[in-house]
Steps between C-alpha positions, in 0.01 A plus 500: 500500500715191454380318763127560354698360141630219700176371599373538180820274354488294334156398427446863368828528270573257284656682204933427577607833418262648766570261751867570437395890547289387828876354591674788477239687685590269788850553456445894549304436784780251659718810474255721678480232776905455503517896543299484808630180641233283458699230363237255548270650315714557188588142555078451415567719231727287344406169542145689314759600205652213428244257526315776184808417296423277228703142561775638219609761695862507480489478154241798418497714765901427644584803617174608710490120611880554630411836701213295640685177607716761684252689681339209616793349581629846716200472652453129597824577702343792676249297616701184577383327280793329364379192323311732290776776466761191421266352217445827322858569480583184340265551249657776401915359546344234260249696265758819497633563118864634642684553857441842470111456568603275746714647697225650749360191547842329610489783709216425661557144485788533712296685810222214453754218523678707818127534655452120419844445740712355135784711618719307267306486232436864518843541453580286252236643231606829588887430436348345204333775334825739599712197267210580213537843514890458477621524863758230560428415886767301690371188730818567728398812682875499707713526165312766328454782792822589538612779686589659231187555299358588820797809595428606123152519486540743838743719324305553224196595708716718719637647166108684485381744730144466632307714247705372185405096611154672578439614156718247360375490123211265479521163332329508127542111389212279608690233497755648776224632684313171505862318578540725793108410646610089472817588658294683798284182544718269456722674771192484714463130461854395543414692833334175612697206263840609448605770755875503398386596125333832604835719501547359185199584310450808665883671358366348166172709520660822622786468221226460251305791657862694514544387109196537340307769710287494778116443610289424736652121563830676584386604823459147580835431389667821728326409817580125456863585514474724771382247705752216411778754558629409808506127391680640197783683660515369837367832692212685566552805272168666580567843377547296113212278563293778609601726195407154252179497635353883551620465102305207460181662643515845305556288189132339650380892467638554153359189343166522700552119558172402739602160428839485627468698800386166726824377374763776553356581872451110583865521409633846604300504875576111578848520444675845458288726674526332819857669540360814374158601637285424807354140477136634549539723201615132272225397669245721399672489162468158471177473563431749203710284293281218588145724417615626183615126413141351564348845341714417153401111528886386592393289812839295485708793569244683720512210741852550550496855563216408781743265653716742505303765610354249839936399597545918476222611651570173777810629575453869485214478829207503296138504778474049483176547466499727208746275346318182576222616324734582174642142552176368498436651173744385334459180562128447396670698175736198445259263554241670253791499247610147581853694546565227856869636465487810611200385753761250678771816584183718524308218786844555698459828576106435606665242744827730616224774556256304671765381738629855590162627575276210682702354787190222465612447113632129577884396401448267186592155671627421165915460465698662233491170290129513538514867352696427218347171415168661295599400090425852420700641752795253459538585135529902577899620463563582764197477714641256761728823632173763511356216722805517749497882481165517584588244801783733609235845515214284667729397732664830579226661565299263658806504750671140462839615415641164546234385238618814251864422548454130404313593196719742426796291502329312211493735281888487292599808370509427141100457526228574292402807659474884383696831623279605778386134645831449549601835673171384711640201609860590556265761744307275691781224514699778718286635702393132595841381548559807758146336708604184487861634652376813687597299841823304351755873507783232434769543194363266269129639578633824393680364213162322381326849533757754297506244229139495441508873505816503310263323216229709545752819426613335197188405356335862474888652457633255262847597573648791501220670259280782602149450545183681350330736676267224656737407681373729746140390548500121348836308715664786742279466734567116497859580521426728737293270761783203401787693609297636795422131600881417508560787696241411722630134537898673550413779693719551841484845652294814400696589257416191289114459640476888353610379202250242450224747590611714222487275238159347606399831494638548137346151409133662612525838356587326145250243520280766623579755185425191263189401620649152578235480822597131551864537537438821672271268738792259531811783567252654761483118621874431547584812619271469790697140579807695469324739754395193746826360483642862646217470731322848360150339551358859414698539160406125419115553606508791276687336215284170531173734475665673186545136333147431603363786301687423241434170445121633512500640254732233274178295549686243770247320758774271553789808595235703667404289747877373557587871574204515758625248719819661485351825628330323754812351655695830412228701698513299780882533495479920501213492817779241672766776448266731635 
C-alpha cells in the first residue's frame, strides 16, 4: 500500500522519476481520502507528495505540482489549518504561469483570508481578480445599483417560465463559467466587508448567467436575489422570492452541485424560507446544509449554516437540552478550526440557553460595555446588536420585562440585525411593554401597547403585501397572543373578555399546529392571567398546568417551576371558591 511505500521513502527510492511516481501515488490516495472526508489524512498525503518532488518542481513537473499545491491547500482549510492553506496558495499566485491556473487559488485565497477575519482584504483581491478578468467594478456601491438595473434584471427573469430558466442552456466558455464562480465568492465576501455592494454584484452575475448561459453558480446568483428582494423593491414579494429560489434549488438538481448546496440553503432557509415554510423544517435544513458543508471540506460556509440552523431551531421550540448539546458542538468545532467568529454568536446561544433552562445559571454581573469590550468581539459588524438581542430574550424569559424593555430600547431600527431576529424582538418588546403596563389601563399605556403591536404587524406584513404560507405556523400565533394581550388589557364587558379568549385560543392552537412548544407554553401562560384577572381560577389553573407541560417539554427548568407556583396559588384559589 502507500502507506507501506511511505515508510519505505525515501531511503528506499532514490531514482527522481520514481519518487515523482511515489508522488503521484500519494496524490491518488489524497483523493481517496478527500472522497471519504478524511481531509486530514489527504492533508498527510500531500505534505508526503510534495516533499518527493525534486526542489525544481515548478519548472519540470508544473502542472502535477499546481494540482498538488491545490489539494493541499483545499485541504489545509478543511482542517483549519490556515497558515499552511495560506502559504501553499501563494506559492502558487506567485509560481502560476497565467491567471487562468490561478484563478482557483484566488478562489481559495479569498475563503482563507475571510477565515483569517481580513474581511477587507478578502474583498479587495477578489474585486481585483474580477478587474483582471475584465469586470469593471465601481467603488461607489449607491451610484451604480440603480433601480433601474435592478426592475430590468426582474423583467427579464419574469420574461422565463420556471422550466425554460430551469433548463436554461448551459454556459460553454470557461472563462464565463469561471467569471460567474468569482462573482459568487466575491458576493459572499462583500457579505461581511461591503454589504451595500452585494445587490450590485449579484444583478452582474445573474445578467452574465442570463447572457452567456447558466450553471451551477447561477443558483447562487437566483437565491441571492431572492433574498435581497424586499430591500430591492421596498416589499416583501414572497410569492417572487419564493419562485427565485425553488428555481435556484432545481438548478442544484440539474447540475448535481454537492458543493453549492451549503450555500444556496444557508441562503434560501436563513432568509426566504422563513416567510415560506415552518422554521423547524429551515432548521432541519440548515443543519443539512451545515453536514454536507463539513462532508465537502467548506467549513467557512458550513459554520454559517450551523448558526443558522441553532437561531431557527432557537426560535422554532427546539427540546434546550437537545439543542444545548448541538450548541455545544459547534462550538468545540470553531475552536478546533480556530473559526472564534462564528464561536462568539455561537457561545451566545450556550449562554441564552443556559439561562432559560437553569434558574441557578447566574446573571453575568458583567454590563453591556463589559460584553462588548472583548477585541474579538468589538471588531465583529455588527456583533454589539446580537449582544443586546440576546439581553432582550434572556431577559424576557427569565421574566424582567423592565430589564427586556430597556435593552430593547437600545437596539435602533436601522441595526445590524437579520429578518427573523428582528421580527423576534419587535415580539418580545410587545409583549413586555403590555407587563410592564398590564396595571397602567390609561390612554397613553394603551397607546404605548398598539404601537408596539402596530410594529410587530408590520414587520412580518411589510405593508400591505401578502404573506407566505408560514405565516400561519412561524408569526400568527404571535399576532395572535399580541392582539389577545391588548384585548385582555381593553377588555370591559363579556363581550370584549370573549373576545380575548378567542384569540388566545387561536394564539395556542397555531403555536400548537407548529410545534412552537415555547410560545405555546407562553399563550397558555397569559391566557391563564387573562383568566385570573376575570377571576376563573379553574380556567387559569387549567391553562397554567397547560403552560407547565409545555414548557416541559421546551426543556424550561426556569418556566416550569414558575408555572408551579402559579398552580399552587391558583389551586388554592379554586378550593377557596369551593
Amino acid at each position: 500500500t502507500i502507506d507501506q511505500i511511505n515508510y519505505g521513502v525515501p531511503s528506499l527510492v532514490e531514482c527522481p522519476e520514481r519518487r515523482v511516481d511515489v508522488a503521484e501515488l500519494n496524490v491518488t490516495a489524497g483523493l481517496r481520502a478527500i472522497s471519504r472526508s478524511d481531509f486530514a489524512k489527504a492533508y498527510h498525503y500531500f505534505n508526503k507528495a510534495q516533499l518527493l518532488l525534486p526542489d525544481e518542481k515548478w519548472k519540470t513537473h508544473y502542472d502535477l505540482t499546481l494540482r498538488l499545491f491545490l489539494f493541499r491547500a483545499n485541504t489545509a482549510f478543511s482542517c483549519g489549518y490556515l497558515n499552511e492553506a495560506d502559504e501553499a496558495l501563494d506559492t502558487i499566485l506567485t509560481e502560476g504561469r497565467c491567471l487562468d491556473d490561478k484563478l482557483d487559488a484566488h478562489h481559495y485565497k479569498s475563503k482563507v483570508l475571510l477565515a483569517q477575519r481580513k474581511v477587507q482584504e478578502a474583498y479587495a483581491q477578489g474585486i481585483s481578480v474580477l478587474s483582471a478578468l475584465g469586470q469593471n467594478i465601481p467603488d461607489d456601491e449607491h451610484s451604480h445599483t440603480s433601480p433601474p438595473m435592478v426592475k430590468e434584471t426582474i423583467e427579464k427573469l419574469k420574461k422565463f417560465t420556471d422550466e425554460e430558466l430551469i433548463d436554461m442552456k448551459e454556459v460553454d466558455s470557461k472563462f464565463h463559467y469561471s467569471l460567474m464562480r468569482m462573482y459568487i465568492q466575491v458576493i459572499y465576501v462583500a457579505y461581511f466587508a461591503r454589504p451595500k455592494m452585494q445587490t450590485y454584484l449579484t444583478l452582474k452575475s445573474l445578467q452574465l448567467g442570463l447572457e452567456h448561459g447558466f450553471c451551477k453558480y447561477s443558483a447562487a446568483s437566483l437565491v441571492l436575489l431572492a433574498a435581497q428582494l424586499p430591500q430591492l423593491t421596498g416589499n416583501l414579494d414572497v410569492t417572487t422570492s419564493s419562485r427565485m429560489s425553488k428555481i435556484a434549488l432545481a438548478l442544484l438538481e440539474r447540475f448535481k452541485a454537492t458543493d453549492l448546496l451549503p450555500y444556496v440553503f444557508c441562503i434560501y432557509y436563513s432568509f426566504v424560507a422563513i416567510y415560506t415554510e415552518p422554521l423547524m423544517d429551515c432548521a432541519n435544513n440548515l443543519r443539512k446544509g451545515f453536514q454536507v458543508g463539513m462532508t465537502i471540506g467548506d467549513t467557512s460556509v458550513a459554520f454559517i449554516c450551523g448558526l443558522h440552523y441553532i437561531q431557527k431551531a432557537f426560535a422554532s421550540g427546539v427540546n434546550l437540552v437537545v439543542l444545548q448539546n448541538d450548541v455545544d458542538y459547534h462550538i468545540r468545532l470553531n475552536e478546533l478550526h480556530k473559526d472564534f467568529t462564528s464561536k462568539a454568536y455561537v457561545s451566545k446561544y450556550h449562554e441564552t440557553i443556559s439561562l432559560i433552562i437553569n434558574k441557578d445559571f447566574s446573571l453575568a454581573e458583567t454590563t453591556l460595555d463589559e460584553d462588548i469590550d472583548d477585541p474579538l468581539q468589538s471588531a465583529l459588524q455588527g456583533f454589539s446588536d446580537i449582544v443586546l438581542f440576546h439581553k432582550v430574550v434572556q431577559m424576557f424569559w427569565r421574566g424582567y420585562y423592565g430589564r427586556c424593555e430597556f435593552f430593547a430600547s437600545k437596539l435602533a431600527p436601522g441595526s445590524n440585525y437579520g429578518k427573523l431576529t428582528r421580527i423576534l424582538l419587535l415580539f418580545y418588546r410587545a409583549a413586555s411593554l403590555i407587563q410592564i403596563n398590564r396595571n397602567k389601563k390609561n390612554f397613553s399605556s394603551k397607546r404605548l401597547i398598539t404601537s408596539a403591536i402596530f410594529s410587530f404587524r408590520n414587520a412580518i406584513a411589510n405593508g400591505d403585501c401578502s404573506m407566505g404560507e408560514a405565516q400561519g405556523y412561524n408569526f400568527q400565533n404571535k399576532l395572535d397572543l399580541l392582539e389577545a394581550e391588548l384585548a385582555s388589557f381593553t377588555a370591559y364587558n363579556e363581550r370584549t373578555e370573549l373576545a380575548a379568549e378567542n384569540l388566545y385560543a387561536s394564539s395556542i392552537r397555531a403555536a400548537s399546529s407548529g410545534n412552537l412548544s415555547h410560545e405555546e407554553g407562553l399563550a397558555c401562560e397569559y391566557c391563564a392571567y387573562h383568566f385570573q384577572r376575570m377571576n376563573d381560577h379553574k380556567a387559569s389553573l387549567q391553562m397554567f398546568e397547560r403552560a407547565k407541560a409545555a414548557f416541559q417539554r421546551w426543556g424550561s427548568q426556569v418556566k416550569v417551576d414558575n408555572m408551579q407556583a402559579y398552580i399552587l396559588v391558583a389551586r388554592e384559589k379554586v378550593a377557596e371558591k369551593d
